[in-house]
C-alpha positions as CSV (number, residue, x, y, z in Angstrom):
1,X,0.0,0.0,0.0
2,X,0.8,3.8,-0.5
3,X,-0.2,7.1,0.3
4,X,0.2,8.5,-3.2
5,X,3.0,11.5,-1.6
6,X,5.9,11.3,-4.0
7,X,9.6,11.0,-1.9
8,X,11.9,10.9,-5.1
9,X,11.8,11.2,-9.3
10,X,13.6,9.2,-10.1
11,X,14.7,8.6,-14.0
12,X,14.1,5.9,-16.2
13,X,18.4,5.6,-17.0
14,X,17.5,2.3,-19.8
15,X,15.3,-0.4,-20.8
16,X,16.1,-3.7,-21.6
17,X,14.0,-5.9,-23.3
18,X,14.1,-9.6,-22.0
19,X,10.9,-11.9,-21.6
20,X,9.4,-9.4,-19.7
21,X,10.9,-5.4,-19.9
22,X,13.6,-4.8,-17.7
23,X,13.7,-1.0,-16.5
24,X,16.1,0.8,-14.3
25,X,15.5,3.9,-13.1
26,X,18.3,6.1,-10.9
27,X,17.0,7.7,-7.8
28,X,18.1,9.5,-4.8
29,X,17.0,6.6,-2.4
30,X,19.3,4.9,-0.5
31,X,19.1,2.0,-1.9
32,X,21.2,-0.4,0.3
33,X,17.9,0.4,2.8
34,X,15.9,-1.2,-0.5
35,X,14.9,-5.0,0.0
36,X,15.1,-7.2,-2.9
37,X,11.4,-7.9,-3.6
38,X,10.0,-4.6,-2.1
39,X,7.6,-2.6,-4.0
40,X,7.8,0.8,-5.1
41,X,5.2,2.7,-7.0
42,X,6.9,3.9,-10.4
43,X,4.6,6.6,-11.3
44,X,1.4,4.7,-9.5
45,X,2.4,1.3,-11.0
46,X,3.6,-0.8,-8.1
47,X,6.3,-2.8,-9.3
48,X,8.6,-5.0,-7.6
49,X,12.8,-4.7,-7.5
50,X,14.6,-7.2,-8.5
51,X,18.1,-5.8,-8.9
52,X,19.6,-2.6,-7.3
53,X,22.8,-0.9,-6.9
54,X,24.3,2.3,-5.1
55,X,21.8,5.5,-6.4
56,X,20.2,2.7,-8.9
57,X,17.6,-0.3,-8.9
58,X,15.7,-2.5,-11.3
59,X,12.0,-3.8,-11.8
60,X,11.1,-6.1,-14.5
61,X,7.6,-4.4,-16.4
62,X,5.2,-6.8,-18.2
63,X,3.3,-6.2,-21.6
64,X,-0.1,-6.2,-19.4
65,X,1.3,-3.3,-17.6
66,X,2.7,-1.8,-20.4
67,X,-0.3,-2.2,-22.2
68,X,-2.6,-0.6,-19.5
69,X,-0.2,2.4,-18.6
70,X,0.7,6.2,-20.6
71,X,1.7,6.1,-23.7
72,X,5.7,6.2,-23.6
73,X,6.1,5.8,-19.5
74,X,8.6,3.4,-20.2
75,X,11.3,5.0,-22.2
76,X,15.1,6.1,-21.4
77,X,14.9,9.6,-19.8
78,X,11.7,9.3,-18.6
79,X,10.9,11.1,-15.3
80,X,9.3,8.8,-12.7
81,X,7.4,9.6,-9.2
82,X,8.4,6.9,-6.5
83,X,7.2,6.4,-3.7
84,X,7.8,3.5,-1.4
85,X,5.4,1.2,0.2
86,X,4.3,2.6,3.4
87,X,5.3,0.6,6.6
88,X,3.2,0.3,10.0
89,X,2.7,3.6,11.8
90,X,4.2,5.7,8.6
91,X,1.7,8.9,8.5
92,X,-1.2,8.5,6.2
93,X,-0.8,12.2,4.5
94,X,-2.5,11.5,1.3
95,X,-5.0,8.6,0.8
96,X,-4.8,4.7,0.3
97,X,-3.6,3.5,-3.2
98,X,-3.0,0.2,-4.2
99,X,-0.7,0.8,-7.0
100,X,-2.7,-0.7,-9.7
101,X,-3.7,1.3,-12.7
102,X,-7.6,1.8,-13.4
103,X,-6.8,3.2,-16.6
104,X,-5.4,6.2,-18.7
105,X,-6.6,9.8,-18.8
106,X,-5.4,12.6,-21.3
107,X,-4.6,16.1,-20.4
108,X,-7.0,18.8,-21.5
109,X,-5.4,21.8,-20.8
110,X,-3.1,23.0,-18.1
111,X,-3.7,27.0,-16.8
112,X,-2.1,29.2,-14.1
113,X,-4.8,29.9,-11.4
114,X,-2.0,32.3,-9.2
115,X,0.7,30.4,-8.3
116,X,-0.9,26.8,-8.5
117,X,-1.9,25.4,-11.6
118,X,-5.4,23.8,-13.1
119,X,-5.4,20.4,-15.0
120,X,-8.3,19.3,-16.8
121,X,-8.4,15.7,-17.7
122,X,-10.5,13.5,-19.9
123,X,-11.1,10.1,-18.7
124,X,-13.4,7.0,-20.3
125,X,-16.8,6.8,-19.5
126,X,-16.0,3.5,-17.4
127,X,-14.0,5.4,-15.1
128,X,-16.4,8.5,-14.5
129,X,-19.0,6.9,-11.7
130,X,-15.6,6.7,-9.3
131,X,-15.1,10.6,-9.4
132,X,-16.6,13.2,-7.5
133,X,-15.8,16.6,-6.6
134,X,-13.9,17.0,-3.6
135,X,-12.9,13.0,-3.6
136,X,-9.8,11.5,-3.8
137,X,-7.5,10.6,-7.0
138,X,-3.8,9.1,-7.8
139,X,-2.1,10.6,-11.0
140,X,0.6,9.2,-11.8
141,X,1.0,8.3,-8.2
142,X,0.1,11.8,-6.6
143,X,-2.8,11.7,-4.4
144,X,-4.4,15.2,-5.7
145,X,-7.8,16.4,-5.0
146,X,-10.9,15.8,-7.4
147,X,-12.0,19.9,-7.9
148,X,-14.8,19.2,-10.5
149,X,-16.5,16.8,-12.4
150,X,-17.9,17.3,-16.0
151,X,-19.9,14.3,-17.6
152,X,-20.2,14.0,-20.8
153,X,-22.0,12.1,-23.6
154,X,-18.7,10.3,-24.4
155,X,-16.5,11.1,-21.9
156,X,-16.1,13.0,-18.7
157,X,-13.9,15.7,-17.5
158,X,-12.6,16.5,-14.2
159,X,-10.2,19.3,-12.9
160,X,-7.3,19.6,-10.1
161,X,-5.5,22.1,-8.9
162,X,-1.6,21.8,-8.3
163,X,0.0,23.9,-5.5
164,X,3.8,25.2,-6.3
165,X,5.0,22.6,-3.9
166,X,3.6,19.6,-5.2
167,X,4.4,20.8,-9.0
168,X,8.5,21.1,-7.9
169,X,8.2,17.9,-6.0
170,X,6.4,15.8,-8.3
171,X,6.3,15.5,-12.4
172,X,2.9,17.2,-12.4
173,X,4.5,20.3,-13.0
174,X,6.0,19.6,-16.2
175,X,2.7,18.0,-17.6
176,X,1.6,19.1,-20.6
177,X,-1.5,19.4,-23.1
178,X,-1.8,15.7,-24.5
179,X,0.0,14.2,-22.5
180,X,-1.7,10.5,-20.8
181,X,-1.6,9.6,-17.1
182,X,-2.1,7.0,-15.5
183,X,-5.0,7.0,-12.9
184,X,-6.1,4.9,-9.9
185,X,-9.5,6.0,-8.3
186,X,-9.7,5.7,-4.9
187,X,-10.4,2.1,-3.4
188,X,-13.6,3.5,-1.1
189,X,-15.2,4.5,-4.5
190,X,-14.4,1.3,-6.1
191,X,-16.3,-1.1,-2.9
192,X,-18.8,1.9,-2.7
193,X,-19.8,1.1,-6.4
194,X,-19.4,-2.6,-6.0
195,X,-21.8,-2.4,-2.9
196,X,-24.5,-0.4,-5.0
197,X,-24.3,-2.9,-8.3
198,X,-25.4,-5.9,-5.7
199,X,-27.8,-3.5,-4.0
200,X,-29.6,-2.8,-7.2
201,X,-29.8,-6.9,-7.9
C-alpha cells in the first residue's frame, strides 16, 4: 500500500527488453535500505525490484502493464514519481492506493490559477462513476484532490488544482496538453460502487 505522496523522481536511465521489460531507473533513495522484492510505485504502478545498486535499482515491467499504462512511460529519460510502500505507523498524508492502474486519462489543458496550476483531464466513461468533486484521485502516483466533475455524452472531464510545492516535488509540474496519465480512483469508491451494483440486484 501507498499514500500517493511522492519522496523521489527518479529517471528511467535504460530499458532492456528480455521476456518481460527490464527497466532501471536512478534515484536519490538509498538503496542499500531497499529489499530485494519490495515494492515501489513507479509513477502509481507498483512494481517489484529485482536488482539494485548504489543511487540505482531495477524492476522487470510486463506487456499487461505496459499495455494498460501512458503512452511512452517506459522509455530512457523518462521522469518517474516513486514512492515507497508505506510501513506500519508511517503517516497517512494523502489517501490509500494500491498501485494498480484503473486506466489512462489525457490532459485537456493545463492554466495558471496564481501560483498553482489547473489540469483538466479527460477520462473513459468506465472510469467516471468513481469521481466526485472533492474526492480523492492518484495521478501518476500523486494523491491530488478531485475539484470538478464534468460528464459528458462520451466522456467526462474532471479538474485539479496543483500547489507550487507539489508541481516542484512531483512530475505534475511539467505536464503538458496531451500528454496520458495513469490513474487509480480511490479504493472506497471502487467497494462503494461494488456495494451499489449488488444492491440494485
Amino acid at each position: 500500500m501507498f499514500t500517493g505522496i511522492v519522496t523521489d523522481i527518479g529517471t528511467i536511465a535504460r530499458v532492456e527488453s528480455r521476456g518481460d521489460t527490464r527497466v532501471v531507473i536512478d534515484t536519490a533513495y538509498d538503496t542499500a535500505t531497499v529489499d530485494l522484492g519490495a515494492s515501489i510505485a513507479c509513477s502509481g504502478v507498483c512494481l517489484t525490484v529485482v536488482d539494485k545498486g548504489p543511487g540505482w535499482f531495477a524492476v522487470d515491467v510486463s506487456g499487461e502493464t505496459i499495455s494498460r499504462t501512458a503512452t511512452d512511460q517506459w522509455i530512457a529519460g523518462r521522469p518517474l514519481n516513486l514512492e515507497r510502500a508505506m510501513k506500519l505507523g508511517d503517516e497517512l498524508g494523502g489517501h490509500i492506493v494500491a498501485g494498480h492502474v484503473d486506466g489512462v486519462a489525457t490532459v485537456l489543458s493545463v492554466d495558471a490559477v496564481g501560483d498553482s496550476i489547473r489540469i483538466v483531464f479527460a477520462v473513459p466513461p468506465a472510469l467516471a462513476p468513481f469521481l466526485a468533486t472533492k474526492g480523492s484521485i492518484t495521478i501518476d502516483g500523486v494523491s491530488l484532490t478531485v475539484n470538478e466533475v464534468d460528464d459528458r455524452d462520451d466522456t467526462t472531464h474532471f479538474a485539479v488544482n496543483v500547489i507550487p510545492h507539489t508541481q516542484v516535488a512531483t512530475t505534475i509540474g511539467a505536464i503538458r496538453q496531451g500528454q496520458s496519465v495513469n490513474i487509480e480512483i480511490d479504493v472506497l469508491a471502487r467497494y462503494l460502487q461494488r456495494m451499489e451494483h449488488y444492491r440494485g440486484r
